[in-house]
C-alpha positions as CSV (number, residue, x, y, z in Angstrom):
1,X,-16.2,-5.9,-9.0
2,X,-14.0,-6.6,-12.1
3,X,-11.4,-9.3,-12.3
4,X,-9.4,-6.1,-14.0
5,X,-9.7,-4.4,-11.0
6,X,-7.0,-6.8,-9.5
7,X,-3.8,-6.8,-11.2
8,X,-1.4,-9.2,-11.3
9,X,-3.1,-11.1,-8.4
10,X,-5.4,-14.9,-8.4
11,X,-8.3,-15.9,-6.9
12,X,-6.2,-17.0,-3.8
13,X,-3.7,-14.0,-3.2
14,X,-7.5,-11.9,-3.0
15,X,-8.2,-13.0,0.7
16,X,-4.4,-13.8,1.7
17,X,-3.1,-11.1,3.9
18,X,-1.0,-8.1,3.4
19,X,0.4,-5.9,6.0
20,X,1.6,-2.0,6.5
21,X,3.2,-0.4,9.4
22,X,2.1,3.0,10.4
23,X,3.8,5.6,13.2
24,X,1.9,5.7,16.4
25,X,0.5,8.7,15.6
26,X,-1.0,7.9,12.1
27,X,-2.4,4.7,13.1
28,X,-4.4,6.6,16.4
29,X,-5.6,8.9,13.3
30,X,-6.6,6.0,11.3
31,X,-9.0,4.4,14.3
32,X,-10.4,8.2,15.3
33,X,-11.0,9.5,11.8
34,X,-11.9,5.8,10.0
35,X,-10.2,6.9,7.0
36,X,-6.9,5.8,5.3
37,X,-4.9,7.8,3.0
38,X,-3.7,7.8,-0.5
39,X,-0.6,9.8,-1.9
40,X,0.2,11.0,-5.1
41,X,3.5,9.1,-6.4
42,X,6.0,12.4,-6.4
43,X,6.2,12.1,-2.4
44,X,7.6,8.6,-2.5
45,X,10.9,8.5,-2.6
46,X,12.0,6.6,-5.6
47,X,12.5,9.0,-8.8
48,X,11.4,6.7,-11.0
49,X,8.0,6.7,-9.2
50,X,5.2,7.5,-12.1
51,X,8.1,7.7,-14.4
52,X,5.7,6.8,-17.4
53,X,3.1,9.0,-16.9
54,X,5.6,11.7,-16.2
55,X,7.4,11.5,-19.4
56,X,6.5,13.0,-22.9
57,X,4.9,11.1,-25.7
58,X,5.6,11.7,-29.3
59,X,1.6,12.1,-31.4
60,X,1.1,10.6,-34.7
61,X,1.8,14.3,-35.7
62,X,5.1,14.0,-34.4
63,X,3.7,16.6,-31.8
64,X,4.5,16.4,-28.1
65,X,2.4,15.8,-25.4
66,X,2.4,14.6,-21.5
67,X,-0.5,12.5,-19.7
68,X,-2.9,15.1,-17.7
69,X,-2.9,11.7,-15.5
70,X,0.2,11.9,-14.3
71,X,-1.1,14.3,-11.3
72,X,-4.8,12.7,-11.0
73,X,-3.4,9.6,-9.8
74,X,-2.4,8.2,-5.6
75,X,-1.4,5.2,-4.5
76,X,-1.1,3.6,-0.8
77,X,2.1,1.2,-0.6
78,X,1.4,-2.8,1.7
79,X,3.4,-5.8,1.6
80,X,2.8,-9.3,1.3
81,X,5.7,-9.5,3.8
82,X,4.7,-10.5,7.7
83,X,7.4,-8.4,9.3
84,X,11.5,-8.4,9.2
85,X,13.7,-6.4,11.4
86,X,14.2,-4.1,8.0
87,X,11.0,-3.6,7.7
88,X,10.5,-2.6,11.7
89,X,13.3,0.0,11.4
90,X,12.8,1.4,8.4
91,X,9.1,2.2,9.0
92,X,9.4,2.3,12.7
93,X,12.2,4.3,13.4
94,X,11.1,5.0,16.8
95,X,10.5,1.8,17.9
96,X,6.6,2.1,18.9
97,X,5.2,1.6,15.4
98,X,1.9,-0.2,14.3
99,X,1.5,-3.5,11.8
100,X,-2.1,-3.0,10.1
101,X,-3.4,-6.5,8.8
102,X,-6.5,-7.3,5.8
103,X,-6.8,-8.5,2.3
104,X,-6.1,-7.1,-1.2
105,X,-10.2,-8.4,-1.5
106,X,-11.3,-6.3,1.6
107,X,-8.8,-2.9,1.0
108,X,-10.2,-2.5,-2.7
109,X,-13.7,-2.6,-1.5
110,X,-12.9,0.0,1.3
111,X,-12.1,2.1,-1.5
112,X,-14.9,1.0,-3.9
113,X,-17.5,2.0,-1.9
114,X,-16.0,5.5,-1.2
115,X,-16.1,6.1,-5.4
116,X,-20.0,6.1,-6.1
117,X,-20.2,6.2,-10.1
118,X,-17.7,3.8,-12.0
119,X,-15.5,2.7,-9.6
120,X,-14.4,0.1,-11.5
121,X,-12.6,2.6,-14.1
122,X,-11.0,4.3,-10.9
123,X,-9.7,1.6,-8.2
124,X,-7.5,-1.1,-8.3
125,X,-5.3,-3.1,-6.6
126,X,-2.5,-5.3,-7.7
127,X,1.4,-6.8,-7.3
128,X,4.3,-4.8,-7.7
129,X,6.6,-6.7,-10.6
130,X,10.5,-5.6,-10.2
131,X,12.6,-5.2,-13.4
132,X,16.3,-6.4,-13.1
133,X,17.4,-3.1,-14.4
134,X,16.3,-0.1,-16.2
135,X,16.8,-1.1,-19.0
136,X,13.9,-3.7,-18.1
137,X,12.1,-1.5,-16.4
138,X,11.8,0.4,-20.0
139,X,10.7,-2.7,-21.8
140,X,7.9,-3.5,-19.3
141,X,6.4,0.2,-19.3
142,X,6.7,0.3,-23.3
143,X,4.3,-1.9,-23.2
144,X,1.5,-0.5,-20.8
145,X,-1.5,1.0,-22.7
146,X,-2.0,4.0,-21.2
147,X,-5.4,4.5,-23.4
148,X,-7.0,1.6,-22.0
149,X,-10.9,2.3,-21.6
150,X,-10.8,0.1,-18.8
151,X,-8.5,2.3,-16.7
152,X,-5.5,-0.6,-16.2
153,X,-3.2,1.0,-18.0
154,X,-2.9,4.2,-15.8
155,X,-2.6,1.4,-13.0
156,X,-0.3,-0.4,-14.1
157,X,2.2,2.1,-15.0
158,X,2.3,2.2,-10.9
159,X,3.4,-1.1,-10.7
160,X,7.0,-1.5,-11.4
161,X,9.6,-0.7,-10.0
162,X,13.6,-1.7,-10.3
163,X,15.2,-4.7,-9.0
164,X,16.9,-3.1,-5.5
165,X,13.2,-2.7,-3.8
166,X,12.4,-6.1,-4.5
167,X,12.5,-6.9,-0.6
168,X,9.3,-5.0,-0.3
169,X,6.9,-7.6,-1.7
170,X,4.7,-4.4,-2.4
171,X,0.7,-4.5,-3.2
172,X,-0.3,-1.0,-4.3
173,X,-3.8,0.7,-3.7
174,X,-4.3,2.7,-6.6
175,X,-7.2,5.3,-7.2
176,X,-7.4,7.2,-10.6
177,X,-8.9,11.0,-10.2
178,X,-10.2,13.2,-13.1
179,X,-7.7,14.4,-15.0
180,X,-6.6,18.0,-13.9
181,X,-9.7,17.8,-11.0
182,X,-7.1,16.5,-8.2
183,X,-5.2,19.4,-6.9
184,X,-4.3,17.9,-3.3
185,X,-1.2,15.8,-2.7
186,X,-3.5,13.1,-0.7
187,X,-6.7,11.2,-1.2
188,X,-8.8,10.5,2.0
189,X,-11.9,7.7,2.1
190,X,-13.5,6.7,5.0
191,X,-13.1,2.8,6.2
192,X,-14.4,0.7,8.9
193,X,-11.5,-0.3,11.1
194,X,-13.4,-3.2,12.8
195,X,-14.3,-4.5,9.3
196,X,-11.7,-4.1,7.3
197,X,-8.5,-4.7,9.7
198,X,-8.0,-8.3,11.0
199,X,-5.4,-7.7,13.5
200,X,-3.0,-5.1,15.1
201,X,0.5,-5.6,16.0
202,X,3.0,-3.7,18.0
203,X,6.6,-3.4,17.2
204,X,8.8,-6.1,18.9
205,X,10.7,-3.2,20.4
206,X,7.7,-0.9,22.0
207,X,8.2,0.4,25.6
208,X,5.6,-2.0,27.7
209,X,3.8,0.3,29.2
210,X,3.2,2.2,26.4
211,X,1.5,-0.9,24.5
212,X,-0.5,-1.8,27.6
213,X,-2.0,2.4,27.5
214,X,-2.1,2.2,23.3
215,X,-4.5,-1.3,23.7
216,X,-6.5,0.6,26.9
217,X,-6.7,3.8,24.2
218,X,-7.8,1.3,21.3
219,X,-11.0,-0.1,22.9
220,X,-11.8,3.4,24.6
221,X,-12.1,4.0,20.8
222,X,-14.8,1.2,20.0
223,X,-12.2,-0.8,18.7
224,X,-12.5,-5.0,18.9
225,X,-9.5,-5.8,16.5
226,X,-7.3,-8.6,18.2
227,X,-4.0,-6.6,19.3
228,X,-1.0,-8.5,19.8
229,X,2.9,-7.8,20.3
230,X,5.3,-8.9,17.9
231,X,7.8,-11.6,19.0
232,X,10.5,-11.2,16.7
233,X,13.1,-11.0,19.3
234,X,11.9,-13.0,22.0
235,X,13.9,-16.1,23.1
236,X,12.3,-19.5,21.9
237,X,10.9,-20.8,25.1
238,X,13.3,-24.4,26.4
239,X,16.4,-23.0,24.2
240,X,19.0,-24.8,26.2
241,X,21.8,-27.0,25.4
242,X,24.0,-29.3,26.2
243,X,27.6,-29.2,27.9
244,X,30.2,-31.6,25.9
């Protein structure tokens, strides 16, 4: 695996962990199917998502031309970010959602070993920078070479974003298809949940029993991942004080 292959990232932030919260439903499909999804950049909600790639280039001809790439290319959004109550109810608007737990080192293999022939040109990883404006944000894709033989430069353009999201402490999965061969909005590859996850965590707001039938459902599914409940709004235990 290339040191290129990891973007923006050192030797140590390869095996620190990152985290993403999925709905109930899509983490049970996670564990059944062992595969994890990518998405092409047009269904996340910033517009300025793939705003590089999207846009028209002027040739040395003066001609105009657009980057086949721009719809050849998904992405899977995690955090460096432990957990916040934004991040709960934003992602877990029903209060029952799932925290997923590995390592930019461990999510890029998963993908590597799904791409047979060059993954290295096709999968990366790597650190979200955030411009203070968009003015910024224009500088910093100017200077992206999108003709890069190596493949980084269709990466990179995935990899900033403005100043407002800056919260999200985002590490992007990125997978580069053939140009004008990707006609589906998603991007499936097969994982191995006991491998690559290192721990499960339940919103601090889930229904009790419901966790207790959700861990029961995760080992009828061959699952040995250490569960565990957030605590984000539990008491500290022996908070007392004093009378004056």
């Amino acid at each position: 695996m290339n040191s290129s292959n990891y973007i923006g990232l050192t030797e140590v932030d390869l095996d620190q962990p990152i985290y993403r919260i999925f709905s109930l439903e899509r983490f049970f499909q996670v564990l059944d199917k062992k595969q994890l999804t990518l998405v092409k950049p047009h269904l996340w909600d910033d517009p300025f998502e793939n705003v590089l790639l999207k846009s028209e280039f002027k040739t040395a001809s003066n001609e105009t031309a657009v980057f086949e790439a721009h719809d050849s290319v998904y992405g899977q959004c995690w955090t460096q970010h432990a957990e916040s109550d934004a991040m709960w109810r934003i992602y877990s608007p029903h209060k029952n959602g799932v925290r997923l737990q590995t390592t930019p080192r461990k999510l890029l293999a998963a993908l590597q070993t799904n791409i047979h022939e060059h993954s290295e040109l096709y999968c990366f990883i790597g650190k979200v920078i955030y411009a203070a404006n968009e003015n910024h944000l224009k500088e910093f894709l100017q200077e992206i070479n999108l003709t890069a033989t190596d493949g980084t430069g269709i990466a990179q353009s995935l990899l900033y974003k403005r100043k407002e999201f800056e919260h999200e402490q985002e590490i992007r999965l990125i997978y580069s298809g053939s140009d004008g061969k990707c006609p589906n909005n998603i991007f499936n590859f097969s994982i191995e949940p006991n491998t690559l996850f290192d721990s499960i965590m339940f919103d601090p707001r889930i229904d009790e029993s419901l966790r207790k039938a959700c861990t029961a459902a995760i080992q009828n599914l061959s699952c040995n991942i250490k569960t565990e409940k957030s605590n984000l709004y539990d008491l500290p235990n022996g908070f007392s004080f004093n009378l004056h």
